[in-house]
C-alpha positions in Angstrom: 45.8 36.3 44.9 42.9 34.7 46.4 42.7 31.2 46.2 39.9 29.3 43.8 37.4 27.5 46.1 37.5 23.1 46.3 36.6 21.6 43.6 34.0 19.1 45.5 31.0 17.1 44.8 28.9 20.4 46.2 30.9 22.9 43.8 30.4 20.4 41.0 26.8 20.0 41.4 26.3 24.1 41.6 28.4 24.2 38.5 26.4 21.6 36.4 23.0 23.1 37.4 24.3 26.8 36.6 25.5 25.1 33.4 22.0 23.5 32.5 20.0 26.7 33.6 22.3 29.3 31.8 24.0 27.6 28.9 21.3 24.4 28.1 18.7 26.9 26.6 21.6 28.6 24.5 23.3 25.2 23.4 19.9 24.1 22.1 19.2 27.3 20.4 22.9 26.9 17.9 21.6 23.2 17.1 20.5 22.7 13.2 17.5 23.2 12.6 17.6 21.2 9.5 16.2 22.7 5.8 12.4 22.8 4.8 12.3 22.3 1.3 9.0 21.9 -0.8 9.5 21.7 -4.0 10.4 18.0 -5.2 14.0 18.7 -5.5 15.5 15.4 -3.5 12.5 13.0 -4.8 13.8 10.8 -7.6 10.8 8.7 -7.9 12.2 5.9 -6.7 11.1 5.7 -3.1 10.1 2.6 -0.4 7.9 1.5 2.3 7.8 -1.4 4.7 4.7 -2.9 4.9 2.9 -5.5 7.1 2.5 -9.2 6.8 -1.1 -9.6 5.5 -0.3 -8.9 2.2 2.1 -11.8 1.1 1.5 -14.1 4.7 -0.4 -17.5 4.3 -3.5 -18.0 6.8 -1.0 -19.2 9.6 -0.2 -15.5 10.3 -3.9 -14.8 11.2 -4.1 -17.6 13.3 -0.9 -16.9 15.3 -1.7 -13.3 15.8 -5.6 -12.8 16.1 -6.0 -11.4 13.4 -8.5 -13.8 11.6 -10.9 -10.9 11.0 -8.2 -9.2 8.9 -8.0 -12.0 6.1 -10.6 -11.1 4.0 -9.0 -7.6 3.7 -5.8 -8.7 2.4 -7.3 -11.2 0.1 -9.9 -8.9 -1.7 -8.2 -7.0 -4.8 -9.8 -3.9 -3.8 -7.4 -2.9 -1.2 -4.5 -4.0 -3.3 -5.4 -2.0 -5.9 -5.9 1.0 -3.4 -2.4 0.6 -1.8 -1.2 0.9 -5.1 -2.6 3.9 -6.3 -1.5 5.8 -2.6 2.1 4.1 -3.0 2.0 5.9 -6.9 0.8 9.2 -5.7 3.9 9.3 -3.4 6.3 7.9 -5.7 7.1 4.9 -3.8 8.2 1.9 -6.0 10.3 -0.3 -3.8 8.0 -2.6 -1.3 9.2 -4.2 1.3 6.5 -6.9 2.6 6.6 -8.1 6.2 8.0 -12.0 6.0 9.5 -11.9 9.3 10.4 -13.8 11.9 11.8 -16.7 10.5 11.0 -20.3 11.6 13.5 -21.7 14.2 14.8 -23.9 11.9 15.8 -21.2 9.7 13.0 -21.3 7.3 10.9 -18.2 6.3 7.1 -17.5 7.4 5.6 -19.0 4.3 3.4 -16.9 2.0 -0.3 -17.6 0.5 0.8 -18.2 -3.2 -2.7 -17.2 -4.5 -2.5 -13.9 -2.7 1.5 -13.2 -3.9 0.6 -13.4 -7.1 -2.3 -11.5 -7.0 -0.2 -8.6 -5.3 2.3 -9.2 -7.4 -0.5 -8.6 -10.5 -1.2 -5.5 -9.1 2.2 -4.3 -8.4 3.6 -4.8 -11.7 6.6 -2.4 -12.7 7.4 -2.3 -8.9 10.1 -3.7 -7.1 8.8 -6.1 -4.1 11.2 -7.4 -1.9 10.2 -9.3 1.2 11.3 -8.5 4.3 13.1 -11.2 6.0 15.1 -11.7 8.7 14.0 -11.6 12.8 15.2 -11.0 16.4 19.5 -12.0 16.8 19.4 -14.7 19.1 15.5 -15.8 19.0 15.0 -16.3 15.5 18.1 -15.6 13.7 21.3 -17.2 14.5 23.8 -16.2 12.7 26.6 -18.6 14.4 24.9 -21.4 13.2 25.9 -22.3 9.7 22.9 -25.3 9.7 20.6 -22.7 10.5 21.5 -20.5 7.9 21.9 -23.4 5.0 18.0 -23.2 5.6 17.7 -20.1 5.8 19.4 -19.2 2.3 17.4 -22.4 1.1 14.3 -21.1 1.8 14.8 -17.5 0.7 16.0 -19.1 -3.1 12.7 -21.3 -2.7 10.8 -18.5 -2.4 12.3 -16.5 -5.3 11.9 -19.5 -7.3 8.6 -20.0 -6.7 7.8 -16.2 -7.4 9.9 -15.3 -9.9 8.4 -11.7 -10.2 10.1 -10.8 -6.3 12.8 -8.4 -7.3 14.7 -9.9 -4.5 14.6 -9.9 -0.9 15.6 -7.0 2.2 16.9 -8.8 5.0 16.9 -7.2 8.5 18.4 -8.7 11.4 18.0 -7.0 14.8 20.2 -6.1 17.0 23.1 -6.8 14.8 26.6 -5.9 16.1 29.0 -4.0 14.4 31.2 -5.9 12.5 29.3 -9.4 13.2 31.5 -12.1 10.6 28.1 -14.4 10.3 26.1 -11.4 9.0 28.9 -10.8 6.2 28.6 -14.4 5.7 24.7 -14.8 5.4 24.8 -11.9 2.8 27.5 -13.5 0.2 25.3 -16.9 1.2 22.1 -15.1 -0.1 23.6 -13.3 -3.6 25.1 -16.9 -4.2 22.0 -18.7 -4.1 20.0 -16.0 -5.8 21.5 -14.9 -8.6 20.2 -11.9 -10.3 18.3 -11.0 -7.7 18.2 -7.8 -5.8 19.3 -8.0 -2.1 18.9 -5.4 0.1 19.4 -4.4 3.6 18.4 -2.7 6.7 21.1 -1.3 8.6 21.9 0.8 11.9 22.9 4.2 11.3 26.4 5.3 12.0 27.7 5.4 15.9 26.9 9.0 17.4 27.6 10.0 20.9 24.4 11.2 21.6 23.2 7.1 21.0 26.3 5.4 22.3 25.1 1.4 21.9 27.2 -0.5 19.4 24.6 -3.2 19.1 22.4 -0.8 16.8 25.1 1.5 15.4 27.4 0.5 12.5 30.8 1.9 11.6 32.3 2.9 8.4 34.1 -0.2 7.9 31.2 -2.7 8.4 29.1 -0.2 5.9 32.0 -0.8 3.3 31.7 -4.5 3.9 28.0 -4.7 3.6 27.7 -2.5 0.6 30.0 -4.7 -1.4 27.5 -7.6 -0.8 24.4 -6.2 -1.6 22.6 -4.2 -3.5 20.9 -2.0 -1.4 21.5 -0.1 1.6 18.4 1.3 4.1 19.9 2.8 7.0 17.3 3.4 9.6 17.3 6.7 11.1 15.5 6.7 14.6 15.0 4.5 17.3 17.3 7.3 18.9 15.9 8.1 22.2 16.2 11.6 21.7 13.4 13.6 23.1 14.4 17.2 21.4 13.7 18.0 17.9 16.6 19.8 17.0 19.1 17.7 18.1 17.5 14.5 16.0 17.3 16.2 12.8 20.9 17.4 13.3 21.7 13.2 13.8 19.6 12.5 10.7 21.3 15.0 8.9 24.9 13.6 10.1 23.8 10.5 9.4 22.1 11.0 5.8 25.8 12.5 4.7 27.9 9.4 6.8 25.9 6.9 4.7 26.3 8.6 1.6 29.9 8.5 1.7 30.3 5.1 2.8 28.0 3.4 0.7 28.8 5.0 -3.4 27.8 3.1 -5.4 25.3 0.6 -4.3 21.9 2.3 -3.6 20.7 4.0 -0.5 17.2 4.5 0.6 17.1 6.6 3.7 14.8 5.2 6.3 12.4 7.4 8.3 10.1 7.0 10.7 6.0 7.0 10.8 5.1 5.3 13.7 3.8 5.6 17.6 5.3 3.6 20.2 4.7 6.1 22.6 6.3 5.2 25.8 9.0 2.3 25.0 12.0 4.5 25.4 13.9 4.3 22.3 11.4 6.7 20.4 9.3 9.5 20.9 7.2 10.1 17.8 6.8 14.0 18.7 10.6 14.3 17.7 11.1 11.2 15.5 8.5 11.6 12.6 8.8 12.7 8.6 7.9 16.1 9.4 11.7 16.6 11.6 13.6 13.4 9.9 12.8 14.9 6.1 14.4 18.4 7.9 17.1 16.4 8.2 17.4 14.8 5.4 17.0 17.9 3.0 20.1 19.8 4.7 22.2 16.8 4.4 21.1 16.5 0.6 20.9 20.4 0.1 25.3 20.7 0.2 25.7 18.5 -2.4 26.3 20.6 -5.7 24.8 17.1 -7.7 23.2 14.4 -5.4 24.9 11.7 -5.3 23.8 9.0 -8.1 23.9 5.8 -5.5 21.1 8.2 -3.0 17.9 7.1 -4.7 15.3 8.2 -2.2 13.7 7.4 0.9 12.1 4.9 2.7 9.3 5.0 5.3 8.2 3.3 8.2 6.0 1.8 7.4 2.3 1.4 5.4 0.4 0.7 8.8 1.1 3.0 10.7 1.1 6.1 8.1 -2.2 8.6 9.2 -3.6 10.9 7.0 -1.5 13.4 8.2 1.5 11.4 7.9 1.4 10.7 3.8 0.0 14.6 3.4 3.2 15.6 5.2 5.4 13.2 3.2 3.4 14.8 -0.1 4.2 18.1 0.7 7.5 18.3 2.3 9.3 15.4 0.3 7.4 14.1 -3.3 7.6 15.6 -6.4 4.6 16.6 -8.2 3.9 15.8 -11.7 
């Protein structure tokens, strides 16, 4: 018997470009290609959207970010009133306006008062939620129990002083598996706001084809989380991927990990509507609504009965959404009539 050639760094090269050329096309070809469905089936009415700053933030925003000329959009009831019919034609009912980052001291970005309630006027019946939270390590710490007595201070100011918020939906990024201080902050927050809906932003599951723990959560933390809050809005991108198949088979994973982990506090599934072309972690020709709701429909289509804590999905976010973008959200996702 003839004997097998070394095994060296020149065989093992051949072999892995043999491997790419001949088996990488039929690899790709057995991935999921997820489920197209059209007719309403996994809309419950009860979807989300986060949306930008302008609409709750007091004229310091502006100032900060150059965007003086924007004001007198955001203040005029006109474009409220618009928002509100798009958000109703897609079923969305859960807001989640941009109040991030917060102050170093730990206090949030304050709000115009005259505007809130003006939005909030407008958005009667809905649930708004602001978005707080900010970058781990720049403006969220965490480790520092000062900082977050303000931080929880602020937040119950702010529901106080707005009593028509349905809560708040914190996101803190990155955010460790596991972190103790995040657990922490979130029996901090339900303490100080009682009756109040909190929701969060999480990382999706851990997946080998995304191996960083600092944006990936595990069962156990999930299980921890959901028994201090209310609701759960894993987001589902920021991946990296750059081939369709493979991202709507992790969204599907995903959808289904969540799902199981969560029961029975709420679950919004968060999707992706936005550019960022060139940063890396995202390339919107694979991570979009149009391949994420592919996704998303297989995971939900094995379910005999969806699952009564799985009340929608969420999108990100209301400025960056084209045209395109909320016609393909109509049509492969809301429910008509």
């Amino acid at each position: 018997m003839p004997k097998p050639p070394a095994f060296n760094r020149r065989n093992l090269l051949r072999a892995a470009v043999y491997g790419t050329l001949v088996g990488g096309p039929a690899i790709y070809a057995l991935w999921p290609r997820g489920l197209d469905v059209r007719d309403g089936r996994h809309d419950r009415g009860e979807n989300g959207i986060w949306l930008q700053h302008g609409w709750l933030g007091d004229d310091t925003w502006f100032v900060l970010n150059h965007k003086e000329d924007r004001r007198a959009f955001f203040r005029d009831r006109a474009p409220v009133e618009e928002l509100r019919a798009r958000l109703d034609k897609h079923n969305i009912r859960d807001l989640f306006p941009h109040l991030c980052p917060a102050l170093p001291g730990g206090a949030l970005m304050p709000v115009d008062a005259d505007a809130t309630r003006a939005f909030l006027d407008v958005f009667d019946g809905m649930r708004v939620m602001p978005w707080i939270g900010g970058v781990l390590g720049a403006s969220v710490f965490l480790d520092d129990e000062q900082w977050q007595a303000a931080f929880v201070s602020s937040t119950a100011r702010l529901l106080a002083d707005h009593p028509r918020l349905a809560g708040v939906h914190l996101n803190v990024e990155p955010c460790p598996d596991g972190h103790p201080g995040f657990l922490l902050l979130l029996e901090a927050l339900r303490a100080a706001a009682p009756g109040k809906l909190l929701s969060v932003a999480a990382f999706p599951p851990p997946s080998i084809l995304h191996p960083h723990s600092d944006v990936h959560w595990g069962e156990r933390f999930y299980r921890d989380i959901a028994a201090r809050c209310d609701q759960i809005v894993p987001m589902l991108y920021n991946t990296g991927l750059f081939l369709r198949q493979p991202y709507r088979a992790l969204v599907r994973d995903w959808a289904r990990e969540v799902l199981a982990w969560c029961g029975p506090t709420e679950v919004l599934l968060g999707l992706p509507a936005y550019g960022d072309n060139g940063v890396g972690y995202h390339d919107p020709d694979v991570e979009n609504l149009d391949d994420s709701l592919l996704g998303v429909h297989e995971a939900l289509s094995q379910f005999e009965v969806l699952p009564e804590h799985y009340r929608g999905i969420a999108t990100y976010s209301e400025w960056t959404m084209t045209d395109e973008a909320w016609q393909s959200l109509r049509a492969c996702f809301v429910r008509n009539g």
